[in-house]
PDB file of N, CA, C and O in Angstrom:
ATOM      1  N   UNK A   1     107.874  91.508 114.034  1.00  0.00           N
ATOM      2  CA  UNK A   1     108.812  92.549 113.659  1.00  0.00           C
ATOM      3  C   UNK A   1     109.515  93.122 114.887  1.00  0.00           C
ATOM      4  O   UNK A   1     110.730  93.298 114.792  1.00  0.00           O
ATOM      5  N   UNK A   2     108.896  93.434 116.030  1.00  0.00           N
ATOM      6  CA  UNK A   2     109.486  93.837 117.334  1.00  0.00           C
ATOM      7  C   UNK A   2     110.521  92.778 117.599  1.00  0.00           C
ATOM      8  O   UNK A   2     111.729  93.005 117.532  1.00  0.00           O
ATOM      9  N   UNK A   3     109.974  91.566 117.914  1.00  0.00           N
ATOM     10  CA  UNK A   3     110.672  91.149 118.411  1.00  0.00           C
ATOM     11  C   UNK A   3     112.266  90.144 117.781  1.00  0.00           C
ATOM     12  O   UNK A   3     112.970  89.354 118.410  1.00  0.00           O
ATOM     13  N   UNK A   4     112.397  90.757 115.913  1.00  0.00           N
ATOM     14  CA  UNK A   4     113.681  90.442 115.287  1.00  0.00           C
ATOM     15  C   UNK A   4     114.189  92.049 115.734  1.00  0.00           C
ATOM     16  O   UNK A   4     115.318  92.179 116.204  1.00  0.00           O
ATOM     17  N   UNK A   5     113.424  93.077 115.585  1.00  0.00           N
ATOM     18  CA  UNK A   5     114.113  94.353 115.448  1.00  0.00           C
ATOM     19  C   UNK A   5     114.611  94.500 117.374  1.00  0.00           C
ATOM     20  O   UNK A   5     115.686  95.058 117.590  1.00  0.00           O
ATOM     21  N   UNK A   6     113.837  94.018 118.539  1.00  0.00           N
ATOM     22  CA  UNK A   6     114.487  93.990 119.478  1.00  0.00           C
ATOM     23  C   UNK A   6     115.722  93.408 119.658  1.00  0.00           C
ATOM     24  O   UNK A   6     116.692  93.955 120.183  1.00  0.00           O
ATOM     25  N   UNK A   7     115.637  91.484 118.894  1.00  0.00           N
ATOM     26  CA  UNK A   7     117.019  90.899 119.355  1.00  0.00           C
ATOM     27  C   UNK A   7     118.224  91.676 118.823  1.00  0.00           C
ATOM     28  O   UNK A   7     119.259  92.050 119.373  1.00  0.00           O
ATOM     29  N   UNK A   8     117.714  91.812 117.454  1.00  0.00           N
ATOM     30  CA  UNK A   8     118.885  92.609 116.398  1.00  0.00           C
ATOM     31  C   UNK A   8     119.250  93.249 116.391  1.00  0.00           C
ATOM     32  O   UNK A   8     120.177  93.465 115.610  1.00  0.00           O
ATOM     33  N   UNK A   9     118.723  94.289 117.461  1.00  0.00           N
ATOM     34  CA  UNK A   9     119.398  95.212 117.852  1.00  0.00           C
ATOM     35  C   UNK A   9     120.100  94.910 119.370  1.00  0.00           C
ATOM     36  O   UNK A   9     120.619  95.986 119.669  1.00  0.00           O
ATOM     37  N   UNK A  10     120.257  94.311 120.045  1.00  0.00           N
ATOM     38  CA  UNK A  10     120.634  93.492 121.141  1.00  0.00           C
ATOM     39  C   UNK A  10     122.185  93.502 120.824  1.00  0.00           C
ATOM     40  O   UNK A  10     123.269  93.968 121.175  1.00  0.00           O
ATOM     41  N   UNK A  11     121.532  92.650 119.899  1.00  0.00           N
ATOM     42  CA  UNK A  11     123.140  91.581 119.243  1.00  0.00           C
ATOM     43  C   UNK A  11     123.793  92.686 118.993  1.00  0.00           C
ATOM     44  O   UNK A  11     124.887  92.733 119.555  1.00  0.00           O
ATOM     45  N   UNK A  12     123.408  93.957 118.098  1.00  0.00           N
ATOM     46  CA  UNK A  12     124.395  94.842 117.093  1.00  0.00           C
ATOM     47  C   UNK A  12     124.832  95.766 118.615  1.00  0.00           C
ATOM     48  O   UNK A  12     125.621  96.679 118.371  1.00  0.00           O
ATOM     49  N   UNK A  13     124.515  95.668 119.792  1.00  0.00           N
ATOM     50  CA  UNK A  13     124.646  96.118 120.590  1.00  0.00           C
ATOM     51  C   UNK A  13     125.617  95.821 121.688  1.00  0.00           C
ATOM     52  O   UNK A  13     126.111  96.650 122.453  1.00  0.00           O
ATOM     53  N   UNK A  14     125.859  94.318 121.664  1.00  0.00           N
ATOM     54  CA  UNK A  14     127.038  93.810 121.830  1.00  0.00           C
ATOM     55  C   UNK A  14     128.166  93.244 121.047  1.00  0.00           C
ATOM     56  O   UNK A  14     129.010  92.411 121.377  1.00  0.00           O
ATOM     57  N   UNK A  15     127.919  94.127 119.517  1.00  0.00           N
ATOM     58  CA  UNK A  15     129.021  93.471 118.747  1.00  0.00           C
ATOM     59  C   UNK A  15     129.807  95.380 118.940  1.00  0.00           C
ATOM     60  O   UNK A  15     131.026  95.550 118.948  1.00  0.00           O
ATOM     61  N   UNK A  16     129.060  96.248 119.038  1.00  0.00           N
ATOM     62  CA  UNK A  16     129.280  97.982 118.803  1.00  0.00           C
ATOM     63  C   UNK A  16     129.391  98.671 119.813  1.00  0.00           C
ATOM     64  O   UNK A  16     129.713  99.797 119.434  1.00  0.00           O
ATOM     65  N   UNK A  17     129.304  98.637 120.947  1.00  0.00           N
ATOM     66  CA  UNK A  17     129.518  99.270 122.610  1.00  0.00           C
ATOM     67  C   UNK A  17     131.092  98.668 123.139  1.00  0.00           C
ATOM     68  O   UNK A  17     131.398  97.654 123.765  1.00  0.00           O
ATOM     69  N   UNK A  18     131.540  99.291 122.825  1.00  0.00           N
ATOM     70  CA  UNK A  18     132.746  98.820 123.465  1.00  0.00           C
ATOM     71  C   UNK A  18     132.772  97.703 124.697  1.00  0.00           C
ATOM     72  O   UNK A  18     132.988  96.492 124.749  1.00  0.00           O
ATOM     73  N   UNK A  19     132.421  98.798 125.715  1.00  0.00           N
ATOM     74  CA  UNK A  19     132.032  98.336 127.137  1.00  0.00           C
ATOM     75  C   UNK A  19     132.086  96.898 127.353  1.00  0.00           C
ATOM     76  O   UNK A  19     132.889  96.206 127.980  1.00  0.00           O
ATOM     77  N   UNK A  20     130.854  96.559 126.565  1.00  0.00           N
ATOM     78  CA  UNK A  20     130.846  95.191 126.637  1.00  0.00           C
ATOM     79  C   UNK A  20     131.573  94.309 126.184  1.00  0.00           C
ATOM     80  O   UNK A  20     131.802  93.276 126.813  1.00  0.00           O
ATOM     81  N   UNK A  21     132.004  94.534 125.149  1.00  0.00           N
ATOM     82  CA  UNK A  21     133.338  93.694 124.642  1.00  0.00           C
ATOM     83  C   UNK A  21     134.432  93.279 125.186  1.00  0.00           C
ATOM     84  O   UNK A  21     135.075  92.239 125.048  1.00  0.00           O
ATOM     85  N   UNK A  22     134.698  94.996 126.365  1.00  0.00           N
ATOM     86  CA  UNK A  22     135.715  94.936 127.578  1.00  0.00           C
ATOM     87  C   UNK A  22     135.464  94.172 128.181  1.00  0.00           C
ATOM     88  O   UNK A  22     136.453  93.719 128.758  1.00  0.00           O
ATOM     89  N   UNK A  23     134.327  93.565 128.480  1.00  0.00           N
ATOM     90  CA  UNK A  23     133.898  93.065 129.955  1.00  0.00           C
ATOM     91  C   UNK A  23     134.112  91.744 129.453  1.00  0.00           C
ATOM     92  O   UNK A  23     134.773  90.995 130.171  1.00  0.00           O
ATOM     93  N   UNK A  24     133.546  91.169 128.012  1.00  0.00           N
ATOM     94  CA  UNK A  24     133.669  89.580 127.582  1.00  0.00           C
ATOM     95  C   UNK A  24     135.390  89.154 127.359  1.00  0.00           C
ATOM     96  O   UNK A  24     135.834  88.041 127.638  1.00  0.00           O
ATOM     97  N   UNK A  25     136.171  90.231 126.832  1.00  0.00           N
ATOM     98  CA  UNK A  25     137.443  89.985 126.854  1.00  0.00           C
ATOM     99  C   UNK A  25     138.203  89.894 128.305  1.00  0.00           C
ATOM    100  O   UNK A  25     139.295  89.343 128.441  1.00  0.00           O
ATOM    101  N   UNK A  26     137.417  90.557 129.444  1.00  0.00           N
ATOM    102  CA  UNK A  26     138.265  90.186 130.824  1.00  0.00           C
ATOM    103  C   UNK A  26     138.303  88.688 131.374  1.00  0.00           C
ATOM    104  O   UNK A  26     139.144  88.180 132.116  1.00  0.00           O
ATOM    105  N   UNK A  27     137.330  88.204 130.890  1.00  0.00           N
ATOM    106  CA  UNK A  27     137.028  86.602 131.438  1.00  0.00           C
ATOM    107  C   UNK A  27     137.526  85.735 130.745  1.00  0.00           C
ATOM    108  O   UNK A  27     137.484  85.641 129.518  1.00  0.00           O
ATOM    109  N   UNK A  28     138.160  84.874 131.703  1.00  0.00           N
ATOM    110  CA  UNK A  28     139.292  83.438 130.945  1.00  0.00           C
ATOM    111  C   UNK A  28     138.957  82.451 131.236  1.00  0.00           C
ATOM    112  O   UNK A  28     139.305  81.687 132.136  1.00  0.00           O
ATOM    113  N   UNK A  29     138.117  82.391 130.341  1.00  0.00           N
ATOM    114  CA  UNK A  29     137.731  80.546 130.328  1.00  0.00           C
ATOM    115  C   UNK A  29     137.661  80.403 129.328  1.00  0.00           C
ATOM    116  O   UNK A  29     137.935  81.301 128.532  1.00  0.00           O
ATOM    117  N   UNK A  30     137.337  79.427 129.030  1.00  0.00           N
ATOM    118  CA  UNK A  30     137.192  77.949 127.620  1.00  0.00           C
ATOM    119  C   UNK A  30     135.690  77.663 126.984  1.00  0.00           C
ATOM    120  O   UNK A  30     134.961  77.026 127.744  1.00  0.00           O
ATOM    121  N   UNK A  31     135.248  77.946 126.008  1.00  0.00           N
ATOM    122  CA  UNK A  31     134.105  77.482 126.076  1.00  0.00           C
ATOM    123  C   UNK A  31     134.124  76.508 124.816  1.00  0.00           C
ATOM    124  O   UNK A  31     133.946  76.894 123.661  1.00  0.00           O
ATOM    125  N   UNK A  32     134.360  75.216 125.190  1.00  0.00           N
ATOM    126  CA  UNK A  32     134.761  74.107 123.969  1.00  0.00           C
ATOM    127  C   UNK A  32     136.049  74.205 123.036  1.00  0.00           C
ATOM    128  O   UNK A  32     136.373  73.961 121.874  1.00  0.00           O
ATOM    129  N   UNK A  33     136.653  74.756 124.342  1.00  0.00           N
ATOM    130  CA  UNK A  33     138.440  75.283 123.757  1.00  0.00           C
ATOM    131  C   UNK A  33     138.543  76.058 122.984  1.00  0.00           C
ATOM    132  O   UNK A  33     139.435  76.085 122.137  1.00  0.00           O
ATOM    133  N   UNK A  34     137.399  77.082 123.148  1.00  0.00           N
ATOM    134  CA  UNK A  34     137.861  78.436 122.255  1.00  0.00           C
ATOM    135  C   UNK A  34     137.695  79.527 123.414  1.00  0.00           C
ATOM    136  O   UNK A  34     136.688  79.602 124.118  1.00  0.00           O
ATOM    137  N   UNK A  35     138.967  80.478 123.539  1.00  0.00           N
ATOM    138  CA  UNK A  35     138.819  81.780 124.704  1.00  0.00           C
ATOM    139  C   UNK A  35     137.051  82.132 124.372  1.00  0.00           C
ATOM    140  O   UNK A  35     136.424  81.892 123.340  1.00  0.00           O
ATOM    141  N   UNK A  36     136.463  82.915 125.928  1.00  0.00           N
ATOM    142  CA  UNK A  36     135.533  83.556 125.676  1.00  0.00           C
ATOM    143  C   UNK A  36     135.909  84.998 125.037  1.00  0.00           C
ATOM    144  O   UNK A  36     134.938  85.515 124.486  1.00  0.00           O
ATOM    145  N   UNK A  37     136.856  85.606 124.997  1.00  0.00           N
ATOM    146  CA  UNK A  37     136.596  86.357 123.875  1.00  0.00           C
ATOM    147  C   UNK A  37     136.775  85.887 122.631  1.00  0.00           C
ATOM    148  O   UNK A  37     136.810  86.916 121.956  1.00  0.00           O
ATOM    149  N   UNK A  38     136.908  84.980 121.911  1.00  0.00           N
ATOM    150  CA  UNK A  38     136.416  84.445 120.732  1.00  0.00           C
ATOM    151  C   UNK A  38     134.833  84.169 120.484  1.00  0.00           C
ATOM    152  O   UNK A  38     134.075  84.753 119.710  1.00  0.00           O
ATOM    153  N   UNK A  39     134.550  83.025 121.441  1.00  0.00           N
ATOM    154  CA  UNK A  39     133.601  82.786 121.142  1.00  0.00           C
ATOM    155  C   UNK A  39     132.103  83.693 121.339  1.00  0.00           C
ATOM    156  O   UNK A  39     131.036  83.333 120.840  1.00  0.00           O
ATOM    157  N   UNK A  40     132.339  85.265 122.397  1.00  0.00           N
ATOM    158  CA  UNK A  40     131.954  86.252 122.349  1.00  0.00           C
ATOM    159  C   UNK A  40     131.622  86.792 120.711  1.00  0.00           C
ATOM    160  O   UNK A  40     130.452  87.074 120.454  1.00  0.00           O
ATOM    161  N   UNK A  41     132.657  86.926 119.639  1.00  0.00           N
ATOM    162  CA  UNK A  41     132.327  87.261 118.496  1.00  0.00           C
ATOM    163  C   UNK A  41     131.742  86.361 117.718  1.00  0.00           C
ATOM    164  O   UNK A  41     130.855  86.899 117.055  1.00  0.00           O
ATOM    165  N   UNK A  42     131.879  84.900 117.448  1.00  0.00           N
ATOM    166  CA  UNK A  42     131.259  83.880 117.395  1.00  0.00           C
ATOM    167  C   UNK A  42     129.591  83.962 117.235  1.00  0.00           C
ATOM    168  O   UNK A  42     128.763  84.154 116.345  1.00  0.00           O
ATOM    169  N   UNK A  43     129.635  83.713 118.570  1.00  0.00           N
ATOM    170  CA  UNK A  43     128.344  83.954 119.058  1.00  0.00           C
ATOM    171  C   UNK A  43     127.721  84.951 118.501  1.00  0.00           C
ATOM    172  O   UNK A  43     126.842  84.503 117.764  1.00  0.00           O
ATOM    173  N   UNK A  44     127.751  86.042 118.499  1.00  0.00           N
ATOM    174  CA  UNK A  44     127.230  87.175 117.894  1.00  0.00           C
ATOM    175  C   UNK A  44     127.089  87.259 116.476  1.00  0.00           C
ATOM    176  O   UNK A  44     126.038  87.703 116.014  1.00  0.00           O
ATOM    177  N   UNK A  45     128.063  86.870 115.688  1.00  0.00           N
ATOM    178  CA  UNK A  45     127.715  86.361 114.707  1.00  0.00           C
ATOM    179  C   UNK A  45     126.850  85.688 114.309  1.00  0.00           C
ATOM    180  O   UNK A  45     126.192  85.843 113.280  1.00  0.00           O
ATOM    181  N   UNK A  46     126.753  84.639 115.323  1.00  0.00           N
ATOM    182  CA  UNK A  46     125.475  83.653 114.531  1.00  0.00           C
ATOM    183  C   UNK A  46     124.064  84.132 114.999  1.00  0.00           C
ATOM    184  O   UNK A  46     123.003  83.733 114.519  1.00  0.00           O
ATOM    185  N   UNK A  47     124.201  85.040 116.000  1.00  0.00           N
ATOM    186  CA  UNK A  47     122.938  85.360 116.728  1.00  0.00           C
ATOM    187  C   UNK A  47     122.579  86.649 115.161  1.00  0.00           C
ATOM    188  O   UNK A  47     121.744  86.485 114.271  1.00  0.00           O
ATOM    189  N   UNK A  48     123.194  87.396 115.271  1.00  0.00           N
ATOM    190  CA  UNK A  48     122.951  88.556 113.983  1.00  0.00           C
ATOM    191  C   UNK A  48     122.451  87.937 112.370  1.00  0.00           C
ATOM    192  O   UNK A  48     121.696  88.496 111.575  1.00  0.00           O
ATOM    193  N   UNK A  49     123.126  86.653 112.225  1.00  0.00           N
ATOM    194  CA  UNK A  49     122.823  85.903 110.926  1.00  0.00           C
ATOM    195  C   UNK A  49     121.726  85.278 110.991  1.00  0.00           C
ATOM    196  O   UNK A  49     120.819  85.300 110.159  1.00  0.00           O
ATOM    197  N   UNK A  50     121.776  84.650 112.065  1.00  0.00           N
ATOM    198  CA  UNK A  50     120.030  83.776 111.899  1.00  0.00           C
ATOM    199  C   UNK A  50     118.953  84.967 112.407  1.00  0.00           C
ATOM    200  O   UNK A  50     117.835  84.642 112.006  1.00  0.00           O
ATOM    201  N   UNK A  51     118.920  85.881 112.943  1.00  0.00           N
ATOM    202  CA  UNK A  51     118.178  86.907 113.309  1.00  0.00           C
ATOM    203  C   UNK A  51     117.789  87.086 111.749  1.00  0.00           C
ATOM    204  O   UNK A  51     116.661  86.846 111.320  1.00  0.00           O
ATOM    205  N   UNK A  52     118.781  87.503 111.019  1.00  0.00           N
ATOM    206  CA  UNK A  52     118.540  88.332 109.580  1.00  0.00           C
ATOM    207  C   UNK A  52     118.173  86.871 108.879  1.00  0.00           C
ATOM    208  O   UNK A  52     118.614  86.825 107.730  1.00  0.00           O
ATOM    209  N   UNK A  53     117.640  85.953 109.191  1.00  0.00           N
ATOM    210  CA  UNK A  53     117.514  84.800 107.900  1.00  0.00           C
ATOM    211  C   UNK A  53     116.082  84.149 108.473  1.00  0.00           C
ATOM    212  O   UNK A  53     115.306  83.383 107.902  1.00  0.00           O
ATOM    213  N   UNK A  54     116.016  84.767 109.881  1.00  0.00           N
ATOM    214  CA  UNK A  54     114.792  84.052 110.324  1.00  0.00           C
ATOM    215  C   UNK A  54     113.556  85.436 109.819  1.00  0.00           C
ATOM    216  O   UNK A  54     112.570  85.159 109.136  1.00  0.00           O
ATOM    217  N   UNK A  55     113.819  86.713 110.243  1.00  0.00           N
ATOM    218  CA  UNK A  55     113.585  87.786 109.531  1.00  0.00           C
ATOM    219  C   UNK A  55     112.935  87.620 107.860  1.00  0.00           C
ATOM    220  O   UNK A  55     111.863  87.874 107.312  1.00  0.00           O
ATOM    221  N   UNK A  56     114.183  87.077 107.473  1.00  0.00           N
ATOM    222  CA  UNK A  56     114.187  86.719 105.789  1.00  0.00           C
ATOM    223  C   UNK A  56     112.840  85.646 105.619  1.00  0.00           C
ATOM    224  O   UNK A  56     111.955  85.860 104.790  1.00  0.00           O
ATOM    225  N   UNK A  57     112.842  84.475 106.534  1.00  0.00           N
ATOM    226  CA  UNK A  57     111.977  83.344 106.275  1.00  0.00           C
ATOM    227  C   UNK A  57     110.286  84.019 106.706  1.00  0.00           C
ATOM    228  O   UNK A  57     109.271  83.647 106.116  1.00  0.00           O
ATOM    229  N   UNK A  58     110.287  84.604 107.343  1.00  0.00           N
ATOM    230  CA  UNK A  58     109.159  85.097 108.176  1.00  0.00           C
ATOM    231  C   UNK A  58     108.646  86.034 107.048  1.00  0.00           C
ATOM    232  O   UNK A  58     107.560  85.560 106.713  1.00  0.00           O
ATOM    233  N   UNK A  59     108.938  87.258 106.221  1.00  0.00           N
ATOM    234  CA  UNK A  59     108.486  87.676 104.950  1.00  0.00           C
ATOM    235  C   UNK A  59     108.355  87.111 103.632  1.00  0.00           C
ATOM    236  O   UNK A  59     107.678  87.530 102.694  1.00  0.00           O
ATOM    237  N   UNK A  60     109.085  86.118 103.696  1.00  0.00           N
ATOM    238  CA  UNK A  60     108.595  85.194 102.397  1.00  0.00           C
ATOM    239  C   UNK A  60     107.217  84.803 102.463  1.00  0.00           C
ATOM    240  O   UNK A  60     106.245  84.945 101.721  1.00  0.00           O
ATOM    241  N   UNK A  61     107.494  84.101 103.925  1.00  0.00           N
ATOM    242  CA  UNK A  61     106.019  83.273 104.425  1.00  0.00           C
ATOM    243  C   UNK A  61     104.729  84.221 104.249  1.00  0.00           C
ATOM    244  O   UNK A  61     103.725  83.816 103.662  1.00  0.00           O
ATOM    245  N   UNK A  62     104.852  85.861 104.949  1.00  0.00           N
ATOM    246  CA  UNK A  62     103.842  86.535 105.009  1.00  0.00           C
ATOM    247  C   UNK A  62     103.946  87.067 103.076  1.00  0.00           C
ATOM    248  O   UNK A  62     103.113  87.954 102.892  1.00  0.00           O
ATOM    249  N   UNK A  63     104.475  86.837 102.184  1.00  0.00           N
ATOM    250  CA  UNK A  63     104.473  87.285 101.102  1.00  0.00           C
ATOM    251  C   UNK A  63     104.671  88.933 101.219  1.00  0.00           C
ATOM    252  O   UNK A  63     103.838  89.662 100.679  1.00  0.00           O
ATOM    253  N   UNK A  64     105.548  89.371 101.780  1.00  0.00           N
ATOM    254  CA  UNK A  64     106.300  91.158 101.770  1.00  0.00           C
ATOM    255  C   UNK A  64     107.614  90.629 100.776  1.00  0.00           C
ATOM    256  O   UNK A  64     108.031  91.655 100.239  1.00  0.00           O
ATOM    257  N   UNK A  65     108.143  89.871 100.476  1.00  0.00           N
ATOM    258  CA  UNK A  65     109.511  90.103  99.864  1.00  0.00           C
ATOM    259  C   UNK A  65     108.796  90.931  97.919  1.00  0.00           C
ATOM    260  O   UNK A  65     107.807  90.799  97.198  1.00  0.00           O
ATOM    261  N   UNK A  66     110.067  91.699  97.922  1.00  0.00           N
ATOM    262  CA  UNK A  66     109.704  92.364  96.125  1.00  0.00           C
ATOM    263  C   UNK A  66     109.905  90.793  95.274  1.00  0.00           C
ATOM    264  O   UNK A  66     110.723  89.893  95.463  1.00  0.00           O
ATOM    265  N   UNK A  67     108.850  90.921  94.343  1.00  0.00           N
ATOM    266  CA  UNK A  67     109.161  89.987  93.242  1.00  0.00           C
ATOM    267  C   UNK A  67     109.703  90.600  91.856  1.00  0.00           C
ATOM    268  O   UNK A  67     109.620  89.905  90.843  1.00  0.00           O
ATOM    269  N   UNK A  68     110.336  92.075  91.788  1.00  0.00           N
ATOM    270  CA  UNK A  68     110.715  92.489  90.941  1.00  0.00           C
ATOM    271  C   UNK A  68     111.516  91.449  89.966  1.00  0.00           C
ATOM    272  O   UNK A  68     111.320  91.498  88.752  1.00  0.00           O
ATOM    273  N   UNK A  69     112.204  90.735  90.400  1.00  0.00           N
ATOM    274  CA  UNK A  69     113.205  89.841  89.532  1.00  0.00           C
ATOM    275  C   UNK A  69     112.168  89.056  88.368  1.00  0.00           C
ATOM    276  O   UNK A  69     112.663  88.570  87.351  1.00  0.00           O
ATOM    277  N   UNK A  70     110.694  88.993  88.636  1.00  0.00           N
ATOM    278  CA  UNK A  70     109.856  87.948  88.465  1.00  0.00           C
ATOM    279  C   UNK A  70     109.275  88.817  86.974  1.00  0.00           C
ATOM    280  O   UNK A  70     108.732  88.145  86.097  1.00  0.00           O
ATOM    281  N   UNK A  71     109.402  89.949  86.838  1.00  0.00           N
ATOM    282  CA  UNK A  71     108.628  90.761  85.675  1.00  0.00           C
ATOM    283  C   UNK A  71     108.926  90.447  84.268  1.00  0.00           C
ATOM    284  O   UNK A  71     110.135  90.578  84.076  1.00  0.00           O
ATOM    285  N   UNK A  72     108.301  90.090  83.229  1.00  0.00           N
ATOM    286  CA  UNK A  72     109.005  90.121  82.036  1.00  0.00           C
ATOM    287  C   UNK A  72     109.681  91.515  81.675  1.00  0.00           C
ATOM    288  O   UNK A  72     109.305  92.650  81.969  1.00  0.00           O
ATOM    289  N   UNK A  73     110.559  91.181  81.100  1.00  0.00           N
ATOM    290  CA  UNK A  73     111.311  92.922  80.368  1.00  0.00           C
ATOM    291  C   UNK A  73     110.595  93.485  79.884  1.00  0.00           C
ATOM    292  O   UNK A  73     110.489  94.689  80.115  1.00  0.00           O
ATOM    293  N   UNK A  74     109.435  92.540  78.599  1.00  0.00           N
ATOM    294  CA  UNK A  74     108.586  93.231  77.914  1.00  0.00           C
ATOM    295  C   UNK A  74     107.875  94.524  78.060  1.00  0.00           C
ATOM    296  O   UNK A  74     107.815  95.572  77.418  1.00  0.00           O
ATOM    297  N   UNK A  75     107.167  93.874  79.554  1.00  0.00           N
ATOM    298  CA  UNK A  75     106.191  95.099  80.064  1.00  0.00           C
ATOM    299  C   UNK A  75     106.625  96.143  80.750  1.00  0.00           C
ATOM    300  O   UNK A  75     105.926  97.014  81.268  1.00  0.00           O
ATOM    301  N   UNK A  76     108.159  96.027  80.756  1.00  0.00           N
ATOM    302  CA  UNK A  76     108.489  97.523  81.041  1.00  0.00           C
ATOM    303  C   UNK A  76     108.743  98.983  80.185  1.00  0.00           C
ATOM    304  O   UNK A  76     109.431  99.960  80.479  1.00  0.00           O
ATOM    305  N   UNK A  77     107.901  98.703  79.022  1.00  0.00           N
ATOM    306  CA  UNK A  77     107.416  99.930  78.437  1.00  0.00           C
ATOM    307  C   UNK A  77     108.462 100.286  77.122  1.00  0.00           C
ATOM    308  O   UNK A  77     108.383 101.307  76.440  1.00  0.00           O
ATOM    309  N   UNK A  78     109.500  99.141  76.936  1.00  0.00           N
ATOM    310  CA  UNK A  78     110.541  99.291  75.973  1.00  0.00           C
ATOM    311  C   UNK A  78     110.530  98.593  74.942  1.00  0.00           C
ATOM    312  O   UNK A  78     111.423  98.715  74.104  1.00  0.00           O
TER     313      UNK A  78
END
């Protein structure tokens, strides 16, 4: 848990601080022919998505996800 809630907050940290954004948009290079400020948001993107899906896989496994969907209607008292 530390260590999705450390990266994930990392990432949301260089997608939300300005600062840094300034600093990835000053640099001109190419990284597989996309500007680094593209691939700056890119990147972050996929770092924030698989964070939240590896997150996702890791509570299935430990069995924390709700199985509410799983209940018959019946037994909810109606």
């Amino acid at each position: 848990m530390t260590f999705f809630g450390g990266f994930y907050a990392l990432a949301l940290l260089f997608a939300l601080f300005p600062p840094l954004y300034l600093w990835g948009s000053g640099i001109r290079f190419d990284i597989l022919g996309i500007p680094f400020a593209v691939m700056y948001w890119i990147v972050n993107a996929l770092i924030l998505g698989l964070t939240l899906t590896a997150f996702y896989v890791v509570e299935d496994i430990r069995g924390e996800l709700d199985d509410d969907s799983l209940e018959p209607i019946d037994s909810l008292g109606g």
